[in-house]
C-alpha positions in Angstrom: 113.6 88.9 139.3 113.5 91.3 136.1 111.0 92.4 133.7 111.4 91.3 130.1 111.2 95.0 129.0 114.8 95.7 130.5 115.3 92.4 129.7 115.0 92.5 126.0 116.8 95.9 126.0 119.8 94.5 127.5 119.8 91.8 124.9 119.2 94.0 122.0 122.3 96.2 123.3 124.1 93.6 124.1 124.2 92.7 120.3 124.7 96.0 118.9 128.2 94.4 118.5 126.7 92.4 115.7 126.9 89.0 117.8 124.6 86.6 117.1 123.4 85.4 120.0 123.1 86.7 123.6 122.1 85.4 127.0 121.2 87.1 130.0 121.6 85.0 133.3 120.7 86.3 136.7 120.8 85.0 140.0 120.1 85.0 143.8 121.1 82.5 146.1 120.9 82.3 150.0 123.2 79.5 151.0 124.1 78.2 155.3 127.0 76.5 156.6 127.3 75.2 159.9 129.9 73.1 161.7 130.2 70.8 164.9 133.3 69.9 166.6 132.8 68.0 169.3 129.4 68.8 170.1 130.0 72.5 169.6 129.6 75.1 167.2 132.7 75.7 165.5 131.7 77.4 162.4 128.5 79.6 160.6 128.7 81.0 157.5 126.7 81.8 154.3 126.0 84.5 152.5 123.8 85.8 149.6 125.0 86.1 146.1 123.1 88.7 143.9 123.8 89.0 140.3 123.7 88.8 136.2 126.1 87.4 133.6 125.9 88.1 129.9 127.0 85.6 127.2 127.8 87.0 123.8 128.3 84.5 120.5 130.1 85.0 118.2 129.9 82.0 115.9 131.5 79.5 118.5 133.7 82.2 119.8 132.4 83.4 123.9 132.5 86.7 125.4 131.3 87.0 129.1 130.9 89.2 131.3 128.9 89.8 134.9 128.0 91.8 137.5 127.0 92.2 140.4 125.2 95.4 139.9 121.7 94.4 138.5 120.0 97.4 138.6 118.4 99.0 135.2 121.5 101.3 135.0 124.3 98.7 135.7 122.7 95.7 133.3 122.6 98.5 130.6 126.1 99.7 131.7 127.0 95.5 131.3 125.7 95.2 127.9 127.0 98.3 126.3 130.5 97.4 127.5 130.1 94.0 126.6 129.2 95.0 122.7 132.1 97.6 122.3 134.2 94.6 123.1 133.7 93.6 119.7 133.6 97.0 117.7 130.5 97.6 118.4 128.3 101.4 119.0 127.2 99.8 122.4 123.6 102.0 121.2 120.6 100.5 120.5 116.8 101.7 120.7 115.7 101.5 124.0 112.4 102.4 123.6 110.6 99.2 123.3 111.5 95.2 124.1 114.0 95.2 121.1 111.5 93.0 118.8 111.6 89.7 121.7 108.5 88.1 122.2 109.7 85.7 125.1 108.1 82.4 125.3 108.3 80.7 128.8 110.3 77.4 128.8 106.9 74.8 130.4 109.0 73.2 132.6 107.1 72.5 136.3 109.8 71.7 138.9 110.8 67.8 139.6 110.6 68.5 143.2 109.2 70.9 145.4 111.1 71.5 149.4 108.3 70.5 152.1 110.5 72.2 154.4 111.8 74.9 152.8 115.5 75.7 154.5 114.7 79.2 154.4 112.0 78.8 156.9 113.7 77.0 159.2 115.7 77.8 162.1 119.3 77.7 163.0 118.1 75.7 165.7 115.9 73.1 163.5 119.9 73.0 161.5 121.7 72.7 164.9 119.1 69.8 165.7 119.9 67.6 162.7 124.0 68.1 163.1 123.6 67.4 167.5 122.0 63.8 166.1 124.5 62.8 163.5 127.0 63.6 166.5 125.0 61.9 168.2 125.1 58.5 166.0 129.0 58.9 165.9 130.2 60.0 169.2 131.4 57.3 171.2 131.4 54.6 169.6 133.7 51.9 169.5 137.4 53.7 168.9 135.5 56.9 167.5 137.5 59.8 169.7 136.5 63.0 167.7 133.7 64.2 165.3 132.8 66.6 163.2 129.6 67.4 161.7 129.0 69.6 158.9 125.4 71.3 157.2 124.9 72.8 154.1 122.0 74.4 152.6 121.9 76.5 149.3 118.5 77.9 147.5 119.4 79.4 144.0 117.2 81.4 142.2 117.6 81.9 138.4 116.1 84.1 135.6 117.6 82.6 131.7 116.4 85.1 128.7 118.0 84.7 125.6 118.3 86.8 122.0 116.3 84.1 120.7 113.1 84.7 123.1 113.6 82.2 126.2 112.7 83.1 128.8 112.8 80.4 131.7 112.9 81.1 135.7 114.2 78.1 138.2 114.7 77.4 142.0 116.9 75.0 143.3 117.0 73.6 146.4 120.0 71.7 147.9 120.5 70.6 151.9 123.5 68.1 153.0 124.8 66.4 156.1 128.6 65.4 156.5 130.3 63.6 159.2 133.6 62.9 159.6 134.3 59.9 162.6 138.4 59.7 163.6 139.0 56.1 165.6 141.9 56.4 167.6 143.7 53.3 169.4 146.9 54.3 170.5 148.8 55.3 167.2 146.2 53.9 165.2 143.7 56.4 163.6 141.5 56.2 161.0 138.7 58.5 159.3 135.4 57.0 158.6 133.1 60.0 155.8 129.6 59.9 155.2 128.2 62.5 153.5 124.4 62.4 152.0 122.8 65.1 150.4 119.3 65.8 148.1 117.9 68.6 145.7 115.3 68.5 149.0 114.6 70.7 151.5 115.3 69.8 155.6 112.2 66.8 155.2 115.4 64.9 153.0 116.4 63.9 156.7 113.0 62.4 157.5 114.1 59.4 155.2 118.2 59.8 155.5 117.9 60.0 159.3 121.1 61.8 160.3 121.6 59.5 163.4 122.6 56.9 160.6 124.1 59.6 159.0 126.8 59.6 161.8 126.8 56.0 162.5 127.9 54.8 159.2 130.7 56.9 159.5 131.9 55.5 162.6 131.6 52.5 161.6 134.0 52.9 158.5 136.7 54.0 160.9 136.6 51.6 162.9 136.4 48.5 160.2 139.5 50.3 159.0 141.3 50.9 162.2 142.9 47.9 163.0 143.3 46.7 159.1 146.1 45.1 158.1 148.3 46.9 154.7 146.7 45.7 151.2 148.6 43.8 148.6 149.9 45.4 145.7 149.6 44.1 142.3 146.8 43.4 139.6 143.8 41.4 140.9 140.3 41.2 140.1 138.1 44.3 141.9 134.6 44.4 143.4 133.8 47.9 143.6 131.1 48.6 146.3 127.8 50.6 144.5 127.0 54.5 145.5 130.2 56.3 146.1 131.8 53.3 143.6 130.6 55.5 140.6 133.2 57.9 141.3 135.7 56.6 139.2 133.0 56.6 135.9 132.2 60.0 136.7 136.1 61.1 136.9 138.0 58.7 134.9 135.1 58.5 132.0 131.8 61.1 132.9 134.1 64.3 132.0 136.1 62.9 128.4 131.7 62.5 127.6 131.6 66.1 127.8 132.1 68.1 124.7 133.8 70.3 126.7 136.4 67.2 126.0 135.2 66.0 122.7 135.1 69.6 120.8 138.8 69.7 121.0 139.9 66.3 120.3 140.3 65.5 123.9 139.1 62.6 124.9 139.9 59.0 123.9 136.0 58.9 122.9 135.5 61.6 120.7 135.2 59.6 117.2 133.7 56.5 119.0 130.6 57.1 118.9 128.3 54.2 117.9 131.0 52.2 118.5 131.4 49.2 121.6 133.6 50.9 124.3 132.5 48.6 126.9 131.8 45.4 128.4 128.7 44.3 126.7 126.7 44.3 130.6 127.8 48.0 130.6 125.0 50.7 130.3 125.7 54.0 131.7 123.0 56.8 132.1 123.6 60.5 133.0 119.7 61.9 134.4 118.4 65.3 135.6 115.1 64.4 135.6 115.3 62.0 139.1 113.1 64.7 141.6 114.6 65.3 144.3 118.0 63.8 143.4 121.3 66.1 144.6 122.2 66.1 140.8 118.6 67.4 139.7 118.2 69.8 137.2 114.7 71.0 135.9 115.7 73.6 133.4 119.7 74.0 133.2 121.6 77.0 133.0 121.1 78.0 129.3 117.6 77.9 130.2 117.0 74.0 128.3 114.5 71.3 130.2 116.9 68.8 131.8 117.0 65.6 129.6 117.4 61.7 130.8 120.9 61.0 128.5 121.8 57.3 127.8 125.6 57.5 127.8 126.3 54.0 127.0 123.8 51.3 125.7 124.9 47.7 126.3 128.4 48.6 125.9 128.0 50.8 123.1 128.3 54.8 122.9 125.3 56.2 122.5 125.4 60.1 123.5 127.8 63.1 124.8 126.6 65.5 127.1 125.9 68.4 125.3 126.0 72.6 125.9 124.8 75.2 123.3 128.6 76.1 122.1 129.4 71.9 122.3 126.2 71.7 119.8 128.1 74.3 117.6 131.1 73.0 117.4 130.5 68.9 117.0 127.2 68.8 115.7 125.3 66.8 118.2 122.6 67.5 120.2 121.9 69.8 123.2 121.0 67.4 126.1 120.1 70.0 128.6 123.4 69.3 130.4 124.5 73.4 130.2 125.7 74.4 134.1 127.8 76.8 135.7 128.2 77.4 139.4 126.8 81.0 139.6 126.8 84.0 137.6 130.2 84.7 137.6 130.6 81.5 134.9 129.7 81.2 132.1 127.8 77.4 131.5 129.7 74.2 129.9 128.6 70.7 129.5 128.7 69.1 132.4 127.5 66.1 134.6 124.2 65.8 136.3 123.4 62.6 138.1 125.7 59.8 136.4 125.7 56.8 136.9 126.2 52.8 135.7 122.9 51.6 135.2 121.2 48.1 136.6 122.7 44.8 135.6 121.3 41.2 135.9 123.9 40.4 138.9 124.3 40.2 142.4 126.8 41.6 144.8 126.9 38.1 146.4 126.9 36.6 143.2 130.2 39.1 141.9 132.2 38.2 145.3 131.6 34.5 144.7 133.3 34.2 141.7 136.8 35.9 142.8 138.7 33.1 144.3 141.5 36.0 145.1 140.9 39.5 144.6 139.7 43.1 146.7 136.4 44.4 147.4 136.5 48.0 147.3 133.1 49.0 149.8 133.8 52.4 149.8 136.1 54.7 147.8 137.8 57.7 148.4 139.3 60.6 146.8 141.5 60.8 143.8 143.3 62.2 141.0 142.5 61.9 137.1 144.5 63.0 134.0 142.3 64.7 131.7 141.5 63.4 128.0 143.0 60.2 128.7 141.2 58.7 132.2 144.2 57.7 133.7 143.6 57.9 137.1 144.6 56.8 140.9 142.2 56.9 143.5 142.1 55.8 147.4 139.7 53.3 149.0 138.0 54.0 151.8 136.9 51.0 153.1 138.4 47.4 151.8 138.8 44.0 151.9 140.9 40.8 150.6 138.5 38.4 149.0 139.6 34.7 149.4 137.5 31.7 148.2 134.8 33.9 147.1 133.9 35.0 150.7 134.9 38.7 152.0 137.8 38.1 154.1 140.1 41.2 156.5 140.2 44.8 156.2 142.8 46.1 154.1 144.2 49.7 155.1 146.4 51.8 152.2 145.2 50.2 149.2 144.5 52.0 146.0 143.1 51.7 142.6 144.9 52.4 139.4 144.0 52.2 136.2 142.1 54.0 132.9 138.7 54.3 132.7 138.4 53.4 128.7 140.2 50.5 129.6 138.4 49.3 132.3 135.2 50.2 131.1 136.1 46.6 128.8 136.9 44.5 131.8 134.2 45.3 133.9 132.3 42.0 133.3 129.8 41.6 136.0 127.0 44.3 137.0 124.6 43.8 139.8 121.4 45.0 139.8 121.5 47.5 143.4 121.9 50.9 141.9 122.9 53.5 144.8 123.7 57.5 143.9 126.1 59.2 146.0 126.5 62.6 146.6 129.4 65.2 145.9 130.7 68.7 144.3 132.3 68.2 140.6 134.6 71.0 139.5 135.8 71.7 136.5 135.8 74.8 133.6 132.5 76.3 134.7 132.8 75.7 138.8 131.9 73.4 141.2 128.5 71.9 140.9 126.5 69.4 143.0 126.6 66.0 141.0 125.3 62.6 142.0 128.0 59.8 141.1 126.6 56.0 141.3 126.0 52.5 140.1 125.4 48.9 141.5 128.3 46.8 142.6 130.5 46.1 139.7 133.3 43.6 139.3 136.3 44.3 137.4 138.3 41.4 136.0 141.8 42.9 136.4 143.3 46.0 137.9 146.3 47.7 139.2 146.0 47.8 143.4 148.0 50.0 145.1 149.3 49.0 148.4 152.5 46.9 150.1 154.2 44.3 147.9 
């Protein structure tokens, strides 16, 4: 993508402001996006993003800047700029690398795409999305589908003042469906949305048939659902997509993006019990293949396997180069930004709650009245704190132990600190599920998960 003569020149100018560190990051990614309405092509899109962003330190203070002119000329035109920022000549020698000797970061890739989406067809795309419509269409109340395909390849290039130099391709493909069951006024939405750090063979295991089927099924459980209670009860949350609320409510106050300023409720916990003592959480980029995969992240460091929580004690933060700075903990290869145009924070990978010694039958038993939560929706989350209210997708009343009717409308409310010490049952049937996570440096592809979980008491949302 560049030679590490220009390469080392732009760092070397770069610093001529007399920062101390610098980091050159450039990228090219291809990306397709395709959607089905009804069995026909609604939507294509995509594009190709081309170009280099340059982090200055400062201490702990940032200065970025990109572009997406990444010829010789422009880079140099970048870094010059970027150094008079600070007072500086913007000159430097250019007549050699600058003194960097790059080393290569050894880092082989986790996974490699058998079917790489940039050899294949629209038509092998258009295939896939006609049999998730396929799986939906039709049946039972199911009146209207859509089906939706992503693909994104990123390539990146990470040299540093300090002699990195580290290359990376990522690979991401997804399927989402969308199933609307209609009777009468009654509709409901059924989602289902898998995705992998794999190329098109992903959908030789995730058939996306099934794909479209488990989303009409979801709307129709839900269609005829009666309104859920409202008040505090004990709460089975389904695995998979249950991981959502860690990841929201407690994932992002484990960031130091959080911690380095004092916000988040964990920041002087560490080695301390902030959970239930079956609680273990994990945050991984080393699972190949995995949606949330990272081989090398995006200050150029080898993705790490980070225990969060250990038997309901804090163990770890997840940790960028500037969150090292400032708190004094260790980088955990969690540095990612969405392209060039960011510059990288710590941030989430694949997160989930780890195995417990339960089962989901075994959880449901012992609620003589309470909610199982299968599926869970969207939400909202105040940040620092965990407070947070999210939907759920797919529920039901638990009476006598024994999954009882559909619930429509019901909600979850609570704090994830909080209910991190009354989760008090983990089963052992770990599930990732798949979505985008935004937050200061973009929105990245991040696996949320855990096994099913009970919770011994919290706030549902719903009709008193």
């Amino acid at each position: 993508m560049l030679d590490e003569t220009l390469a080392a020149e732009v760092l070397t100018l770069a610093r001529a402001g007399g920062a101390d560190f610098a980091e050159l990051f450039v990228e090219d990614t291809v990306s397709t996006s395709l959607r089905l309405h009804q069995g026909e092509v609604k939507d294509a899109g995509g594009g190709n993003l081309f170009g280099a962003g340059l982090r200055l330190l400062y201490g702990t203070r940032v200065v970025y800047a990109y572009t997406n002119d990444v010829t010789d000329a422009g880079l140099r035109d970048l870094a010059g700029q970027v150094a008079r920022a600070r007072g500086g000549s913007g000159e430097t020698d250019r007549s050699g690398a600058g003194g960097l000797d790059f080393r290569r970061v050894d880092a082989p890739p986790l996974y490699v795409a058998r079917q790489h989406p940039l050899h294949a067809g629209g038509r092998d795309k258009l295939a896939l999305m006609r049999r998730a419509h396929g799986g939906a269409a039709g049946v039972g109340f199911v009146r209207t589908v859509d089906v939706i395909y992503l693909d994104r390849v990123q390539r990146v290039l990470i040299a540093n003042s300090e002699g990195l130099w580290a290359e990376d391709e990522r690979v991401w493909t997804r399927l989402v469906v969308s199933a609307i069951a209609q009777d009468g006024t009654l509709r409901e939405t059924g989602f289902c949305g898998p995705g992998a750090g794999q190329g098109l063979e992903f959908f030789d295991d995730v058939a996306p048939e099934a794909t479209g089927a488990e989303a009409a099924r979801i709307a129709n459980a839900m269609l005829h659902a009666g309104y859920a209670p409202a008040g505090k009860l004990p709460v089975v949350i389904g695995n998979e997509f249950g991981g959502v609320i860690f990841h929201e409510a407690c994932g992002h106050i484990l960031e130091t993006t959080a911690v380095e300023k004092n916000a988040s409720v964990f920041a002087d916990k560490l080695g301390e019990r902030i959970a239930h003592e079956s609680v273990s959480a994990v945050d991984d980029g080393t699972l190949p293949g995995s949606w949330g995969m990272v081989t090398v992240d995006d200050e150029g460091m080898r993705g790490e396997r980070t225990v969060l929580i250990e038997n309901g004690v804090l163990k770890s933060f997840l940790v960028d180069r500037v969150g090292s700075m400032k708190t004094g903990h260790a980088r955990t290869g969690s540095g990612r930004r969405q392209n060039y145009t960011f510059a990288p924070a710590s941030r989430m990978r694949s997160t989930f709650i780890d195995r417990g010694q339960e089962t989901p039958e075994s959880l449901i038993a012992g609620v003589p009245l309470g909610i199982y939560a299968r599926k869970m929706g969207g939400g909202s989350v105040t940040p620092g704190t965990g407070d947070y209210n999210f939907a759920v997708q797919e529920a039901y009343m638990i009476r006598n132990g024994e999954i009882a009717e559909p619930l429509r409308g019901a909600s979850l409310v609570g704090n994830g600190a909080q209910d991190l010490k009354n989760i008090v049952g983990v089963a052992g049937d770990l599930a990732l599920g798949q979505g985008m996570c935004g937050s200061v440096s973009g929105s990245l592809p991040t696996d949320v998960g855990q096994p099913h979980i009970l919770i011994s008491e919290i706030t549902v949302g719903g009709r008193a």
